[in-house]
C-alpha positions in Angstrom: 166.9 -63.7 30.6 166.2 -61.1 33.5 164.0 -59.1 31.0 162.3 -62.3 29.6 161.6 -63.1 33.3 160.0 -59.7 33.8 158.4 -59.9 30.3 156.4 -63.1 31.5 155.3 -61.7 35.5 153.7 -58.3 34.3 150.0 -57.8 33.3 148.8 -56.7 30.2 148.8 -52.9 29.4 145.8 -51.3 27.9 143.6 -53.7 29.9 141.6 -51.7 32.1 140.5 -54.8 34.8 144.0 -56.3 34.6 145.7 -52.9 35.5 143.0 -53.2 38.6 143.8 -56.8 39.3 147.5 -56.3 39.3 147.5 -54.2 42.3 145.9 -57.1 44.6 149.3 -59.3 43.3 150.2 -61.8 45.9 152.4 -63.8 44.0 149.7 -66.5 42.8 147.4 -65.5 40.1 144.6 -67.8 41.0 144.3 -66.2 44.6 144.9 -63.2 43.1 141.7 -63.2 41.2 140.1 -64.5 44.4 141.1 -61.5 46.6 140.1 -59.0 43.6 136.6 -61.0 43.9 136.2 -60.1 47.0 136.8 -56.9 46.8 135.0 -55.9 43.9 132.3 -57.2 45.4 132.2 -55.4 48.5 132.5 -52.0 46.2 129.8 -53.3 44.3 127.6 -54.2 47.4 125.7 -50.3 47.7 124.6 -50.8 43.9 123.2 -54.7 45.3 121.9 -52.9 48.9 119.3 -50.3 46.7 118.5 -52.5 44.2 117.5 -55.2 47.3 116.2 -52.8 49.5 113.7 -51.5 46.4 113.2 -54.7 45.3 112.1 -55.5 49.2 109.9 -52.7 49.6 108.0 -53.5 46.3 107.6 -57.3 47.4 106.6 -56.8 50.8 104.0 -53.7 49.6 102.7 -56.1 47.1 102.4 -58.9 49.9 99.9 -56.4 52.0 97.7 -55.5 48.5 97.7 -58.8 47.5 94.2 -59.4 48.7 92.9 -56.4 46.9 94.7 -56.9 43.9 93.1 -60.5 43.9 89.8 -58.7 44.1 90.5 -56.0 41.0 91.2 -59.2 39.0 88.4 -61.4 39.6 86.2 -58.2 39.2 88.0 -56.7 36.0 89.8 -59.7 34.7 88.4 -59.1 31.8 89.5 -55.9 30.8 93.2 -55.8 31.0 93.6 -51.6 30.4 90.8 -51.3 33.0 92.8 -54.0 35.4 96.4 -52.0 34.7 94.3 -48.4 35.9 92.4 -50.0 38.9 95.8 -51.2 40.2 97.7 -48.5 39.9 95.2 -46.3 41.1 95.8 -48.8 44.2 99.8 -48.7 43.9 99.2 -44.6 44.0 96.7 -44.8 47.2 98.9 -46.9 49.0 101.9 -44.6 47.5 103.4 -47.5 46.3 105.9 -46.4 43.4 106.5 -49.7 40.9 108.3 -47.3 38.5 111.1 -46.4 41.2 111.9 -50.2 41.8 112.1 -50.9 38.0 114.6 -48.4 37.3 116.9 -49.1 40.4 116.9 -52.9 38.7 117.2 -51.7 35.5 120.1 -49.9 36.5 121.7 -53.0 38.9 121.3 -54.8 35.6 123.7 -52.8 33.4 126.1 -52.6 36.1 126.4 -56.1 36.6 126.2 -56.9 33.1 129.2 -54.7 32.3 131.0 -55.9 35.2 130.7 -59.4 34.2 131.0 -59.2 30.2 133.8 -56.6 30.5 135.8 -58.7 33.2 135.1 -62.1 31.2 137.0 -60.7 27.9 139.4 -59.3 30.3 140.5 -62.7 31.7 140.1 -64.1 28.3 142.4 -61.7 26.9 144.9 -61.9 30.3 145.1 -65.9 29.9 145.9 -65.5 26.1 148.4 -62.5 27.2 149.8 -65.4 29.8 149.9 -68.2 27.1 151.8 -65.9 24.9 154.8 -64.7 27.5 155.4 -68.2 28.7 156.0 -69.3 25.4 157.9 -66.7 24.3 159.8 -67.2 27.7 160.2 -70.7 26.4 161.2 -69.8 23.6 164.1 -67.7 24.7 165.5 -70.7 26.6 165.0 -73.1 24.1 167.1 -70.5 21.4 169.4 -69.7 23.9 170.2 -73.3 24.8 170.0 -74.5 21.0 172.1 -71.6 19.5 174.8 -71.4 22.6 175.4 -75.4 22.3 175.6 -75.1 18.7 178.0 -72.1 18.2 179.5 -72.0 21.7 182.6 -73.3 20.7 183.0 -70.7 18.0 182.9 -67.6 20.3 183.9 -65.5 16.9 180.4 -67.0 14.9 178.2 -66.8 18.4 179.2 -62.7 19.3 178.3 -62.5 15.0 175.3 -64.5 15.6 173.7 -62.1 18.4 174.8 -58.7 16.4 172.6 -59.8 13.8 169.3 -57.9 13.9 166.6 -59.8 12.1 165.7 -63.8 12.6 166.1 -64.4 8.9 170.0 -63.3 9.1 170.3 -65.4 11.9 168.7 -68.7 10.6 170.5 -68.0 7.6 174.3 -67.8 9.5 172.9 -70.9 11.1 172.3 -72.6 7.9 176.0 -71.4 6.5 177.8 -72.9 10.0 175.9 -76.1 9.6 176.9 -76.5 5.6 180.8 -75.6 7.3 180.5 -78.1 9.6 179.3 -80.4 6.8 182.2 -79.4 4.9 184.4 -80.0 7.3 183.2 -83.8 8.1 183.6 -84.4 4.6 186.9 -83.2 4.0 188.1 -85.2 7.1 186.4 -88.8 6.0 189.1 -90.7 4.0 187.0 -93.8 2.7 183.8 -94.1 0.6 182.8 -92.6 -2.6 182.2 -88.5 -2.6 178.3 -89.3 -2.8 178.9 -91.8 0.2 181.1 -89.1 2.4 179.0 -86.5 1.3 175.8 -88.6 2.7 177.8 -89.4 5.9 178.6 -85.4 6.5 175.0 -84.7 6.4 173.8 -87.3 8.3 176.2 -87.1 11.1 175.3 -82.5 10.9 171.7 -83.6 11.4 172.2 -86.3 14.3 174.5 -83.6 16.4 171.3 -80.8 15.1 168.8 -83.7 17.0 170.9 -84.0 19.6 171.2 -79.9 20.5 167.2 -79.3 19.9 165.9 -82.5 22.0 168.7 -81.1 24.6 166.9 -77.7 24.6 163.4 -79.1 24.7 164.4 -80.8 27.8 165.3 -77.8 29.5 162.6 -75.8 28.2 160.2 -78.8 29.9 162.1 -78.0 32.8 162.1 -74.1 32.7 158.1 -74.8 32.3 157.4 -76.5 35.4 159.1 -73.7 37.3 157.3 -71.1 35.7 153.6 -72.9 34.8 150.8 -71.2 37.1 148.9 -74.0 38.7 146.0 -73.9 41.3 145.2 -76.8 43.4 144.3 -79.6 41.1 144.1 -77.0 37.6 147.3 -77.8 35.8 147.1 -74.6 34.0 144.8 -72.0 35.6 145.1 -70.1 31.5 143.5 -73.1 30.1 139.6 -74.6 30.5 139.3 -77.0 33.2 138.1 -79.6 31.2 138.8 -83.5 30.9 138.9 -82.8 26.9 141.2 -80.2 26.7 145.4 -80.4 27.7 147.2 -78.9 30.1 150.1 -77.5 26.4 148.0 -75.8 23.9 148.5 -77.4 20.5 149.3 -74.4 18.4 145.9 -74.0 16.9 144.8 -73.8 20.6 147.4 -71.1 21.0 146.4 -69.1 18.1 143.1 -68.8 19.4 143.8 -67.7 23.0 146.6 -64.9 21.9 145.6 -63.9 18.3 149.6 -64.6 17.3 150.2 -64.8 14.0 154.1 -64.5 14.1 154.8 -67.8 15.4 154.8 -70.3 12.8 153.2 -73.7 13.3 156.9 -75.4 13.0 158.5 -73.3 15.4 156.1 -73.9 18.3 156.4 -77.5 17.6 159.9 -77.6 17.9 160.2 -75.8 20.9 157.6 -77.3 22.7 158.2 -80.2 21.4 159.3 -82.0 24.5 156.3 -80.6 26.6 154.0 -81.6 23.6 154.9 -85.1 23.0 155.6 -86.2 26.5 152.1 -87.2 28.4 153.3 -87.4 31.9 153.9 -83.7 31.0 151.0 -82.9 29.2 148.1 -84.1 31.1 144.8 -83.5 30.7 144.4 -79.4 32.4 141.3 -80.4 34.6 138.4 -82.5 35.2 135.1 -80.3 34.9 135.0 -79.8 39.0 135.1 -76.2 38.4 131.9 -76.5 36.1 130.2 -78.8 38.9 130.7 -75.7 41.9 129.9 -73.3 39.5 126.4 -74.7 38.4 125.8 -75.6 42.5 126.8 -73.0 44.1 124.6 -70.4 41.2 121.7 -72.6 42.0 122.4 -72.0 45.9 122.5 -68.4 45.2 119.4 -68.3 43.4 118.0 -70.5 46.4 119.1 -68.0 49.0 118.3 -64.8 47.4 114.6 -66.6 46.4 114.0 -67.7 50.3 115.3 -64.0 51.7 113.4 -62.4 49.8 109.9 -63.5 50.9 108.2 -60.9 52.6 107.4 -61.7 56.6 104.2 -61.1 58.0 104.4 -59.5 61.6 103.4 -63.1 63.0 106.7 -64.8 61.5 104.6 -66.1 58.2 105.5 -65.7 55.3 103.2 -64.3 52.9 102.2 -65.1 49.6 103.1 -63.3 46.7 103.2 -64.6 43.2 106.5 -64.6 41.8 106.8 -63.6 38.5 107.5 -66.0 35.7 110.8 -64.3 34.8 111.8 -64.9 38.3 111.4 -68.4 38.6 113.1 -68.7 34.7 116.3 -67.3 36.1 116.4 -70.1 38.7 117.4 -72.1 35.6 118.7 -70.0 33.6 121.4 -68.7 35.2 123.4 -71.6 36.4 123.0 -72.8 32.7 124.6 -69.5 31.5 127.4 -69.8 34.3 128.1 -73.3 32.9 128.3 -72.3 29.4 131.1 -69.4 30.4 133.2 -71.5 32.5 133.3 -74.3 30.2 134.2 -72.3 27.1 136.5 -69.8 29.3 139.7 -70.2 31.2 140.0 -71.8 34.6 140.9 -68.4 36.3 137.4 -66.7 35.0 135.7 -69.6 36.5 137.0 -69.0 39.6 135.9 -65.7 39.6 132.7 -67.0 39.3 132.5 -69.2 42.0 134.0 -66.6 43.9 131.2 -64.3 43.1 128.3 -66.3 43.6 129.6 -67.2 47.2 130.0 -63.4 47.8 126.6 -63.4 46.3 125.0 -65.6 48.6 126.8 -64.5 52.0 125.7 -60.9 51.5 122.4 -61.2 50.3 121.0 -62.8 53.8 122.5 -59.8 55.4 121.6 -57.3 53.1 118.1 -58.5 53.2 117.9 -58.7 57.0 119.0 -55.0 57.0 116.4 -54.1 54.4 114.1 -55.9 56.3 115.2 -53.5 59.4 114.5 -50.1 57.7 111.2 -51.2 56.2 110.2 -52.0 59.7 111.5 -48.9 61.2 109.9 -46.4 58.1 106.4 -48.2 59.1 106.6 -48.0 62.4 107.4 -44.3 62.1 104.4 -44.1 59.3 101.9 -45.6 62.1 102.9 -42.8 64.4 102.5 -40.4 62.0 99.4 -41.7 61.6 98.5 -41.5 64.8 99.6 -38.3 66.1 97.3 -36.8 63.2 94.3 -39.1 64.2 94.2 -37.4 67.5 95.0 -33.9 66.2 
């Protein structure tokens, strides 16, 4: 039981992001993830400062030519090649470099695309990994209270029983001490026909099998609720939060989530029967209020980085620059997309999520303010420049 124990607390091998997660460990999985978050993003943060800090020079270089660039399109609206050369004929004057901010985003992009696909089938894969160890955890206790019950008293038949190296040559001694015990009943009942007795001798084999399998179902129940990995009010942090979907997996659930194909639909039911069956122990995991902070706190974060990012004028205003349609898209967009992941996904990877986007949307002011800081700095040392050749 010590190595089934271990079994269930370790992380997936092979997993790149789990053998990262695993070292922030501190003892609950859901504030595990929380903590990784965290950190993550603050590694991630010089990737975010250049592609807001290009991003911020671009905007606020395209807030002071915004006048002239409304000029070149009243006066060559016309012709859209001629438009594209006037302005960056403009961008070049003004050394005004639209290429350099493109490929810092393009680049911010894949990183954070990675990050985010990569870590999502991470999780996935972890909570299936999860799913799988605590049943066969489960398993181990149901077997072990099942077979122990049932062949205990024979110490000769149970040291046999665990010698044997395959499942099949167990199941089968199990199948030849149940026809003994049969056998056994029979020979001991003194009235009734031989088809009655024989009917009596099975039927008393099966009530004692009932009894031993709804004994270990209890304590597997039992064993569950010590070892189940709950956060807050998320029965089941490996599970959706979701009103629809059950804090057990049925086992076509749990196919799904681990990809195991040795565990036959029969066996799980039996040994999770109890946790199955019972509903004051299989509630419903969750109640969509992780979908609910995830879609409001992405469209805070889309709020936030939208308002920093307005270029100032030198008078406190803020000055007008069209926003690009692909900009204001993404305002929509994106907590759409976060909804879609977190309601198809596991509670853990939507905390991540949430985790994220508030990361997201306490850096970004700062970030931005900083930005803000050098731009003023490198044009205030520009206008000197300036000046010092003026008088020269």
């Amino acid at each position: 039981m010590d190595f089934i124990n271990l079994l269930g607390s370790i992380w997936p091998e092979g997993n790149f992001w789990a053998s990262i997660i695993k070292l922030f460990d501190v003892g609950s999985y859901a504030w595990t993830i929380i903590l990784f978050t965290i950190v993550l993003k603050l590694v991630l943060s010089p990737v975010d400062f250049m592609q807001r800090y290009f991003t911020n020079k671009q905007t606020r270089a395209q807030a002071k030519l915004q006048p002239e660039l409304e000029k070149l399109k009243k006066r060559y609206g016309q012709n859209q090649t001629l438009l594209y050369q006037k302005q960056n004929e403009l961008y070049k004057k003004n050394n005004v470099k639209m290429s350099g901010s493109c490929i810092v985003m393009i680049v911010y992009m894949a990183v954070t695309l990675t990050v985010f696909l990569t870590l999502w089938s991470s999780l996935q894969s972890i909570a299936g990994f999860k799913i799988k160890n605590q049943y066969l955890e489960l398993q181990q206790v149901y077997y072990n209270s099942y077979e122990t019950n049932y062949l205990g008293t024979d110490l000769g038949i149970l040291e046999e029983y665990n010698s044997l190296p395959t499942v099949e040559e167990k199941n089968k001694l199990l199948e030849e001490t149940e026809k003994a015990k049969e056998d056994e009943i029979f020979a001991g009942l003194t009235t009734g026909t031989e088809e009655e007795k024989r009917a009596l001798a099975q039927e008393t084999v099966v009530k004692d099998r009932t009894l031993r399998q709804e004994e270990a179902q209890k304590l597997v129940a039992q064993h569950y609720s010590e070892i189940k990995d709950s956060w807050l009010w998320i029965r089941s942090i490996w599970r959706p939060d979701k009103a629809t979907v059950s804090e057990i997996a049925s086992y076509n659930d749990f196919k799904v989530s681990t990809g195991e194909e040795g565990v036959s639909e029969a066996e799980y039911n039996l040994v999770m029967g109890e946790l199955l069956n019972n509903k004051e122990l299989n509630q419903t995991n969750g109640y969509y209020i992780l979908s609910i902070i995830v879609v409001l706190v992405s469209l805070l974060s889309q709020l936030v980085i939208r308002w920093v990012s307005r270029p100032k004028a030198k008078t406190g205003e803020t000055l007008k620059v069209q926003q690009p349609g692909f900009t204001k898209i993404m305002m929509f967009i994106m907590p759409i997309t976060m909804l879609l992941f977190t309601i198809s996904s596991s509670a853990i990877f939507a905390i991540y999520i949430i985790t994220n986007s508030l990361m997201t949307t306490l850096i970004t002011p700062l970030t931005t303010v900083i930005c803000n800081k050098i731009e003023d700095v490198q044009e205030k040392k520009h206008k000197e420049e300036i000046k010092v050749d003026y008088r020269r």
